[in-house]
ChimeraX commands (.cxc) that place a marker at each C-alpha (Angstrom):
marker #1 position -71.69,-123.92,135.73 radius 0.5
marker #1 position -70.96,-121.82,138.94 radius 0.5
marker #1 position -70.60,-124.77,140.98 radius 0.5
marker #1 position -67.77,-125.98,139.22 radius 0.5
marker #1 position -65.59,-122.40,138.41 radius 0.5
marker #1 position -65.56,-121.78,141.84 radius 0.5
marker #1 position -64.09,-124.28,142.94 radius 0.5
marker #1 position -61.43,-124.75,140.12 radius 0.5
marker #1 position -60.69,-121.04,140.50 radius 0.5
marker #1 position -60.06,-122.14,144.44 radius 0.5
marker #1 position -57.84,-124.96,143.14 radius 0.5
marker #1 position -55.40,-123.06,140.94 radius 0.5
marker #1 position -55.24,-120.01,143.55 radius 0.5
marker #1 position -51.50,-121.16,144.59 radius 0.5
marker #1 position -50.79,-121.75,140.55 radius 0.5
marker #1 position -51.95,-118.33,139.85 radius 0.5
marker #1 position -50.08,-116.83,142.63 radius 0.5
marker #1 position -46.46,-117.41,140.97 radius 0.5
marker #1 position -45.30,-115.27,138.80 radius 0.5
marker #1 position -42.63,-116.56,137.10 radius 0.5
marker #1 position -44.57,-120.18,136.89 radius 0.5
marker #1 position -45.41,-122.89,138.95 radius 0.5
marker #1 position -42.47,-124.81,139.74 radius 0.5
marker #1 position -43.11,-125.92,143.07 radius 0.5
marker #1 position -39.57,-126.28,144.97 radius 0.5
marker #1 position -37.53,-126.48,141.85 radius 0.5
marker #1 position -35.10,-123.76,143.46 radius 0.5
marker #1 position -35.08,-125.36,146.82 radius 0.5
marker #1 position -32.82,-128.35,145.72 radius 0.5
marker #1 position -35.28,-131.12,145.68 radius 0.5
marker #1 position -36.76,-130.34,141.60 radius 0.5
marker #1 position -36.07,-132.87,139.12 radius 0.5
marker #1 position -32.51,-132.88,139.98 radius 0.5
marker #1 position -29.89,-134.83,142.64 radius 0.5
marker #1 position -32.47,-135.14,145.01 radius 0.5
marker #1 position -35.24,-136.39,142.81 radius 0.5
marker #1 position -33.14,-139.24,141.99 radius 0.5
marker #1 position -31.65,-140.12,145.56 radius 0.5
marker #1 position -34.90,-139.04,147.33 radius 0.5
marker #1 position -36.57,-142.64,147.04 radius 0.5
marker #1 position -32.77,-144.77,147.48 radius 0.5
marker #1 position -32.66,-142.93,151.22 radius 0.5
marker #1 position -36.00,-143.41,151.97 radius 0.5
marker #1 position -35.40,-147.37,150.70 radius 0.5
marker #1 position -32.24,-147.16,153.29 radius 0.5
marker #1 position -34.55,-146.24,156.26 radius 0.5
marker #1 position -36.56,-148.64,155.69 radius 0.5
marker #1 position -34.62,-151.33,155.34 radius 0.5
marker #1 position -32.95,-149.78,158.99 radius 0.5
marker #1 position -35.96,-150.22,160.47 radius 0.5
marker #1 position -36.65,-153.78,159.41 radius 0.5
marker #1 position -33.21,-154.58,160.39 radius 0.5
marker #1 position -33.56,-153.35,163.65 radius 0.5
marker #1 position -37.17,-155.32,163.89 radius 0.5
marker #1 position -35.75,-158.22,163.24 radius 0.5
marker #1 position -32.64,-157.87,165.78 radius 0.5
marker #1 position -35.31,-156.68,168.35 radius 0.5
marker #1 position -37.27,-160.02,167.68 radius 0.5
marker #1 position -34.06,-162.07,167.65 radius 0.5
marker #1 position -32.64,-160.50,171.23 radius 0.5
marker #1 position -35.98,-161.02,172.82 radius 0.5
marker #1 position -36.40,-164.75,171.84 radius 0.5
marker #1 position -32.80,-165.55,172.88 radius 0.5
marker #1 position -33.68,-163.97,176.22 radius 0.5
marker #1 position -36.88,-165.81,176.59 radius 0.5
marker #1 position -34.74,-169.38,175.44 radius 0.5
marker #1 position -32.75,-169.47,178.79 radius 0.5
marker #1 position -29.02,-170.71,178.49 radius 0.5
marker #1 position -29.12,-174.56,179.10 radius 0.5
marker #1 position -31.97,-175.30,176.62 radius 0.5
marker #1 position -31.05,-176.65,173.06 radius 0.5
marker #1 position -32.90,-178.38,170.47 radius 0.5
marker #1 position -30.55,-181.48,170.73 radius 0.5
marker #1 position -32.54,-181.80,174.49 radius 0.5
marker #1 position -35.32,-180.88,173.70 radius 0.5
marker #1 position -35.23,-183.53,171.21 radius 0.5
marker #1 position -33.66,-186.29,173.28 radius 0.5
marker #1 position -36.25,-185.20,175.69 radius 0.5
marker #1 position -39.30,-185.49,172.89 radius 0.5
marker #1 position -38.15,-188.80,172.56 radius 0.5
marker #1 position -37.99,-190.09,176.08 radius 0.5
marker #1 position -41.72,-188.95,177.02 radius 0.5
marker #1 position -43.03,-190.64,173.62 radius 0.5
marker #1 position -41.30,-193.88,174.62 radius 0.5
marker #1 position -38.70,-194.47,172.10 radius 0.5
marker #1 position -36.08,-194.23,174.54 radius 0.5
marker #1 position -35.27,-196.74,177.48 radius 0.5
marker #1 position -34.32,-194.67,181.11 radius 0.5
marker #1 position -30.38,-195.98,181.01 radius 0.5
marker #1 position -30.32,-195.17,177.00 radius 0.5
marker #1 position -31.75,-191.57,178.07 radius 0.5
marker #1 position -29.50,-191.28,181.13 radius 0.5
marker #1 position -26.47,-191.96,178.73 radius 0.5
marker #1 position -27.61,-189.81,175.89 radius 0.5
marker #1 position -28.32,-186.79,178.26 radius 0.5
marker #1 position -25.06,-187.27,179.78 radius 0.5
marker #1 position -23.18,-186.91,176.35 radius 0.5
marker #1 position -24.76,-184.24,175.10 radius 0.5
marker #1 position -24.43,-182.01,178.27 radius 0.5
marker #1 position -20.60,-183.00,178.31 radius 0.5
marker link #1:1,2 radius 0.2
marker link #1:2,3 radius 0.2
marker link #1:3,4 radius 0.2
marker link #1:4,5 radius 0.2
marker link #1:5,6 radius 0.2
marker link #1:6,7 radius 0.2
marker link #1:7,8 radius 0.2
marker link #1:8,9 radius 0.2
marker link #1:9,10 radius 0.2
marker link #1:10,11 radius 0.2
marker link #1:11,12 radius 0.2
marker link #1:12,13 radius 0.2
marker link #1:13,14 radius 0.2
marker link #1:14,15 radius 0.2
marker link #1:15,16 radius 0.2
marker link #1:16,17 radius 0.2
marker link #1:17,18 radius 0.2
marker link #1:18,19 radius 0.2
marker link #1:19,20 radius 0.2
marker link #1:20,21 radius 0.2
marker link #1:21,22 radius 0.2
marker link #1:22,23 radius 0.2
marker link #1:23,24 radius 0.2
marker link #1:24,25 radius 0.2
marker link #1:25,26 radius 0.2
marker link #1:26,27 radius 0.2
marker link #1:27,28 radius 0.2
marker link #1:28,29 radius 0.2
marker link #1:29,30 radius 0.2
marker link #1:30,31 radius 0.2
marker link #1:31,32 radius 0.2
marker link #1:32,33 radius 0.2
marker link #1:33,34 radius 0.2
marker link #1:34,35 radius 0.2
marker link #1:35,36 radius 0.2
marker link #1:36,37 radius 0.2
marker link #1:37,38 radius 0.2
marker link #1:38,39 radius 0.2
marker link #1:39,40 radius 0.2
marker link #1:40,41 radius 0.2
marker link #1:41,42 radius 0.2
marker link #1:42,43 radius 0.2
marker link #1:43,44 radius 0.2
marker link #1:44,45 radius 0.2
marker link #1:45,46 radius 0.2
marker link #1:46,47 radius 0.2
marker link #1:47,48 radius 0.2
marker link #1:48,49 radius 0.2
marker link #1:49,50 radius 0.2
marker link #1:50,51 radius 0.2
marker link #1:51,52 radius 0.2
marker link #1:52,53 radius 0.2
marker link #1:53,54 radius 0.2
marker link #1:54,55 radius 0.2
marker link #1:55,56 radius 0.2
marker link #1:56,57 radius 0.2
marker link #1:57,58 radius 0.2
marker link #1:58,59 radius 0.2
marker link #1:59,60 radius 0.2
marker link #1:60,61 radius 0.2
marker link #1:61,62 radius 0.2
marker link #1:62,63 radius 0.2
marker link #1:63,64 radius 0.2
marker link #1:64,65 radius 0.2
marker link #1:65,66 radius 0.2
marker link #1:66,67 radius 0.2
marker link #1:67,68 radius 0.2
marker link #1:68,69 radius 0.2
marker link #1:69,70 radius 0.2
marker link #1:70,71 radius 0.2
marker link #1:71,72 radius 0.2
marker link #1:72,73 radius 0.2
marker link #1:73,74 radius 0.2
marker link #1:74,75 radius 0.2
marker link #1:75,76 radius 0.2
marker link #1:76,77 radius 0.2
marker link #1:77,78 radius 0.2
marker link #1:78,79 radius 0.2
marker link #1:79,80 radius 0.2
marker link #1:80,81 radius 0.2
marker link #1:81,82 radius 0.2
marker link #1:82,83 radius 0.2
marker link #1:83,84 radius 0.2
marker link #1:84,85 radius 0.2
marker link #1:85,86 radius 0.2
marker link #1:86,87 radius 0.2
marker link #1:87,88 radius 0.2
marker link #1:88,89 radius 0.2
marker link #1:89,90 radius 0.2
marker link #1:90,91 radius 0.2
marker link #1:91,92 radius 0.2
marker link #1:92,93 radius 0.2
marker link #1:93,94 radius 0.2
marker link #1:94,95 radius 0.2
marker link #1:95,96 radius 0.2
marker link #1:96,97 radius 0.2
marker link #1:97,98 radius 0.2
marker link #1:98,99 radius 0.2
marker link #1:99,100 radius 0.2
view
């Protein structure tokens, strides 16, 4: 029976402490009221920062990593070419017209 008053006497030290109560940060402005209910909407806001700012990250680094004269039009025409479907002149041309 000792082995379990002790420690819920340990538990409810802080409980037993207050003397008007236990109402843990109800006077410090984040209780039950304005805060309570905005609390979770900012913490939504960061996080939907951060993912928006993961996802730019990702974005800026493949764009950097793409090179400026590559597109998927060439890489196409190009897919094309090495599989045989295209003729040399028919290439030629197409490359041509694509890269102005």
């Amino acid at each position: 029976m000792l082995r379990m008053i002790l420690p819920a006497s340990l538990f409810a030290t802080p409980a037993l402490a207050d003397a008007e109560g236990y109402n843990h940060m109800m006077d410090w402005g984040y209780g039950y009221g304005v805060g309570m209910m905005f609390g979770p909407v900012l913490w939504l806001i960061v996080l939907g920062l951060v993912v928006a700012g993961v996802i730019w990250l990702v974005r800026r680094t493949d764009q950097a990593h793409a090179g400026p004269g590559t597109s998927g039009a060439l890489a196409t025409l190009d897919m094309r070419f090495a599989k045989g479907e295209l003729d040399a002149e028919e290439y030629a041309a197409r490359k041509k017209l694509l890269l102005g």
